[in-house]
Structures are given as C-alpha cells and as structure tokens.
ChimeraX commands (.cxc) that place a marker at each C-alpha (Angstrom):
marker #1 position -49.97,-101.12,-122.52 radius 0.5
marker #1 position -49.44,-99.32,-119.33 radius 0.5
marker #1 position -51.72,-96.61,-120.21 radius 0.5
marker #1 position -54.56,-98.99,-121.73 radius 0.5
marker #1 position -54.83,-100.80,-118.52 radius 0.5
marker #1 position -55.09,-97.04,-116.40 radius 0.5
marker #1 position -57.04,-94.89,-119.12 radius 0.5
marker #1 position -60.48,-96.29,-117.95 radius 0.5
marker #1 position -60.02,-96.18,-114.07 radius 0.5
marker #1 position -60.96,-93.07,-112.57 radius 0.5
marker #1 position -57.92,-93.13,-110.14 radius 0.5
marker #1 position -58.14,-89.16,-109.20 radius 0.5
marker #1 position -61.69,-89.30,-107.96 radius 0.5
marker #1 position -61.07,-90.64,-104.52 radius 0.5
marker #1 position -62.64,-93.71,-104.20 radius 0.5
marker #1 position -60.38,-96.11,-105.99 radius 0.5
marker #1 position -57.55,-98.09,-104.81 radius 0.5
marker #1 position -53.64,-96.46,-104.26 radius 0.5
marker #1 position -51.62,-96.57,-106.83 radius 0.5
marker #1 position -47.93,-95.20,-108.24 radius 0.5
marker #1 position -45.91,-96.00,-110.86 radius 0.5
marker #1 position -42.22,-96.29,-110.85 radius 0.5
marker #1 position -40.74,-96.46,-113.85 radius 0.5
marker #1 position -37.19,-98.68,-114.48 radius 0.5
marker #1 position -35.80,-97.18,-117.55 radius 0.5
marker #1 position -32.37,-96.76,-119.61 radius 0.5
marker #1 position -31.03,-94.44,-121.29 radius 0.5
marker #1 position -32.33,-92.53,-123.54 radius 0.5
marker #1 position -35.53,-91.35,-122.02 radius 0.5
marker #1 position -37.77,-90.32,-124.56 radius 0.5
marker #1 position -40.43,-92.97,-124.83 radius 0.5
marker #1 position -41.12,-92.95,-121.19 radius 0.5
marker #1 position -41.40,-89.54,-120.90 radius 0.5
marker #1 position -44.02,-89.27,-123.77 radius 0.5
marker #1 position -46.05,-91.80,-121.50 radius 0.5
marker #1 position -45.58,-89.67,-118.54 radius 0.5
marker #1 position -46.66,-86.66,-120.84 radius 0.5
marker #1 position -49.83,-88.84,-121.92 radius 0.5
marker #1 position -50.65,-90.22,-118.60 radius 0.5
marker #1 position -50.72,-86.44,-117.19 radius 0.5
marker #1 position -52.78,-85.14,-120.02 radius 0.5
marker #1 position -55.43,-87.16,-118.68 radius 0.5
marker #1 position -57.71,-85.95,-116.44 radius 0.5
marker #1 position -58.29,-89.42,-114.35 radius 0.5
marker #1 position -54.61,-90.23,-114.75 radius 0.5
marker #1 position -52.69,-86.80,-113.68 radius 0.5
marker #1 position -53.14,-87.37,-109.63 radius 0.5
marker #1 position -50.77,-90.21,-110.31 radius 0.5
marker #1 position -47.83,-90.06,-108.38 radius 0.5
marker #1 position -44.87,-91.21,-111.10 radius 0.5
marker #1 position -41.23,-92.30,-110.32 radius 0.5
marker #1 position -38.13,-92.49,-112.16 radius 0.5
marker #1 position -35.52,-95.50,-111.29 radius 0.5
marker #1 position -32.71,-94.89,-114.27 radius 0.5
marker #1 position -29.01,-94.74,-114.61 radius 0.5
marker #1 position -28.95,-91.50,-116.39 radius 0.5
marker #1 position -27.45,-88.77,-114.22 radius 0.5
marker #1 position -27.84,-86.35,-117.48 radius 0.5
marker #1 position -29.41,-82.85,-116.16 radius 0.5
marker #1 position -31.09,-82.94,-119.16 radius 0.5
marker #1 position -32.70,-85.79,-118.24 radius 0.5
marker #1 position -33.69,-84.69,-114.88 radius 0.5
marker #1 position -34.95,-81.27,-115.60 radius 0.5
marker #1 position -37.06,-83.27,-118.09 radius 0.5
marker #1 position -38.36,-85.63,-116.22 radius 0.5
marker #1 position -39.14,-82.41,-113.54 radius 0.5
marker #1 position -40.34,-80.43,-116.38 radius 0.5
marker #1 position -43.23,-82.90,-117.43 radius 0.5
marker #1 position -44.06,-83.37,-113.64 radius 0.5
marker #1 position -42.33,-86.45,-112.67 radius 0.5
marker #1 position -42.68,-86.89,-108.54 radius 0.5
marker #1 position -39.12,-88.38,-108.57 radius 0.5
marker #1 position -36.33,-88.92,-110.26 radius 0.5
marker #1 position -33.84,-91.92,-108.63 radius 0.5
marker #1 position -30.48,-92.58,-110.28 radius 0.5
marker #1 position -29.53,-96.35,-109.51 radius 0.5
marker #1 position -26.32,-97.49,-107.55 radius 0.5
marker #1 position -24.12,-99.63,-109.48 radius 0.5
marker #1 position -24.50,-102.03,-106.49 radius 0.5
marker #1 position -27.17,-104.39,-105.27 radius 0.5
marker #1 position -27.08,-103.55,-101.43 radius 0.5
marker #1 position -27.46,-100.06,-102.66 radius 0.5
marker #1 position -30.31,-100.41,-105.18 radius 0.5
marker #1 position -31.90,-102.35,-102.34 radius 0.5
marker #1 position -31.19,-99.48,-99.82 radius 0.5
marker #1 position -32.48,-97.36,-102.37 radius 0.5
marker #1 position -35.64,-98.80,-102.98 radius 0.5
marker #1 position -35.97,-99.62,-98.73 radius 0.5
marker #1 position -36.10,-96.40,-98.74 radius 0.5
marker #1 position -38.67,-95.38,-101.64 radius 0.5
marker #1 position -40.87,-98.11,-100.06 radius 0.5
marker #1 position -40.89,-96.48,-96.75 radius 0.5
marker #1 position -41.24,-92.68,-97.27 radius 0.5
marker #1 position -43.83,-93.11,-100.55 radius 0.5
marker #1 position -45.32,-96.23,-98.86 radius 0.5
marker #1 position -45.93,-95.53,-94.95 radius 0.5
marker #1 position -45.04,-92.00,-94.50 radius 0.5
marker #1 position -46.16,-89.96,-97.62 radius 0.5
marker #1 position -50.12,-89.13,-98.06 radius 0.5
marker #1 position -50.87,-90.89,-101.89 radius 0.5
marker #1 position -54.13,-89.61,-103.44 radius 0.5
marker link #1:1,2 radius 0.2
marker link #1:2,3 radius 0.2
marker link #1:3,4 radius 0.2
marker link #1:4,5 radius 0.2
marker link #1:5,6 radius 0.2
marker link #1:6,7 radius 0.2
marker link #1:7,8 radius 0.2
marker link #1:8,9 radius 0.2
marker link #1:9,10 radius 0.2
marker link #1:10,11 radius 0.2
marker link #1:11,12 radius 0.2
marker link #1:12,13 radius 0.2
marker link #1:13,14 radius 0.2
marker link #1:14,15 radius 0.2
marker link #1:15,16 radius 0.2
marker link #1:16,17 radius 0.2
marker link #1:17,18 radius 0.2
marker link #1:18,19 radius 0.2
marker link #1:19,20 radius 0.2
marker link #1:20,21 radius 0.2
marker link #1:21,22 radius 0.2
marker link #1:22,23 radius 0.2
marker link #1:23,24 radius 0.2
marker link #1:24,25 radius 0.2
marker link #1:25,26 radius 0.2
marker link #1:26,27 radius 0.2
marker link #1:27,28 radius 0.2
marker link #1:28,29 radius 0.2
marker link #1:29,30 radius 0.2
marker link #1:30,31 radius 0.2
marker link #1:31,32 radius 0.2
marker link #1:32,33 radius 0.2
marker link #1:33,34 radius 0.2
marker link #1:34,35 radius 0.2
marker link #1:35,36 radius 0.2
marker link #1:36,37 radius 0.2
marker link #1:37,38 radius 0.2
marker link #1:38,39 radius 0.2
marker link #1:39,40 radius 0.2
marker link #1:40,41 radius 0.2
marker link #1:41,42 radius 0.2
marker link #1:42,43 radius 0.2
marker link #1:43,44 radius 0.2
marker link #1:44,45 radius 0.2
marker link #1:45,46 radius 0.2
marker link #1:46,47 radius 0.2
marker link #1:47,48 radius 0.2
marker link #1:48,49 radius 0.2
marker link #1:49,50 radius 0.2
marker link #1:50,51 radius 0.2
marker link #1:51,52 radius 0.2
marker link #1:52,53 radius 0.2
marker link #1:53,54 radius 0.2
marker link #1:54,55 radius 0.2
marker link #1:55,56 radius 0.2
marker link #1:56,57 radius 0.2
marker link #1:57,58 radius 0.2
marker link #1:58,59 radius 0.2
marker link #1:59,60 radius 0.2
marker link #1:60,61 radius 0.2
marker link #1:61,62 radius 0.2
marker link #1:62,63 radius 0.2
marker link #1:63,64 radius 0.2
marker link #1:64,65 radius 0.2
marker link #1:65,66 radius 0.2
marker link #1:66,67 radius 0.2
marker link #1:67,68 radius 0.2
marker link #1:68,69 radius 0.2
marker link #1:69,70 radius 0.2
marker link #1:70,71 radius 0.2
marker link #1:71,72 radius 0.2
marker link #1:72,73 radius 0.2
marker link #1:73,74 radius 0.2
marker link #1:74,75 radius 0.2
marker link #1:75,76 radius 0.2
marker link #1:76,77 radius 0.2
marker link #1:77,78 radius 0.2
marker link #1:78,79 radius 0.2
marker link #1:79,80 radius 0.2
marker link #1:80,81 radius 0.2
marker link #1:81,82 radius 0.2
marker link #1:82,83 radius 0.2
marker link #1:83,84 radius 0.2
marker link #1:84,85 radius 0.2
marker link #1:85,86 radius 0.2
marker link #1:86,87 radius 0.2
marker link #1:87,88 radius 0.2
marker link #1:88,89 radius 0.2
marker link #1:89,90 radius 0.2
marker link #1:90,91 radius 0.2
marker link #1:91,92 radius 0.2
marker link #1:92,93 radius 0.2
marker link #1:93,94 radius 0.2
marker link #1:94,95 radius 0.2
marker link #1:95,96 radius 0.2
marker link #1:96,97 radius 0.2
marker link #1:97,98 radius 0.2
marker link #1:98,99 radius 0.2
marker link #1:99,100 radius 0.2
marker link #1:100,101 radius 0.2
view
C-alpha cells in the first residue's frame, strides 16, 4: 500500500514535495524491511529518508535495518513522556535542523 501510493512520484528529482517515512513496527522485522529493501531498489524512491520506531533492541535487528540503509533506527521507551520526548526530538533534528532531499 505504502509503496503503491510512492512508486509513481518522482520524489528524488528535486522538485517534489518533502517527505520521510517513519516506520512503527513490532517485532519481528521482516516484512518491513523487505519494503525498505523495495522502496530503495527504486530509483525515484531510494533518496527517501526512512526511520525505524520499534521495541526491538536485537543487534540483529539493528545491523539489519543499517545494512539495507535505514536512516534511523529508534527503540521506544516503555513510557509515554519518553516516547513523546523521543519523537520531540525526531521532529526537531529531521524536521528543522536536518537538510531532507
């Protein structure tokens, strides 16, 4: 679904809109990462900055998600004041401070 509604755009040309795409996944990984996989593959897609919000702190996982050129990888706090912290955060430094293509 995710990659039906991106596959058309041509979102690594420079003259489209912003965009990311944080992922919010559980354990076990593997179907997101074959998205990430696809969505890199492709040429209009791969300028795509991708993020990882999970509760897995597996290295596996992580050197994965690395591996198949994931931006970042965020484990989630088992809190709410720190998920929102966490995501305060995210929001400023990928939102205001970081260059996005």
């Amino acid at each position: 679904m995710l990659f039906d509604f991106l596959k058309d755009k041509e979102l690594c040309s420079g003259n489209s809109m912003h965009y990311i795409i944080l992922f919010n996944v559980s354990p076990p990984l593997g179907n997101v990462m074959k998205v990430i996989d696809t969505i890199k593959e492709n040429e209009n897609l791969k300028c795509l900055p991708m993020f990882l919000l999970t509760t897995s702190i597996d290295d596996k996982d992580i050197i994965n998600s690395y591996t198949s050129h994931l931006n970042c990888y965020i484990v989630k706090p088992n809190d709410l004041e720190g998920l929102i912290k966490v995501l305060d955060t995210f929001k400023e430094f990928w939102l205001n401070i970081a260059t996005l293509p």
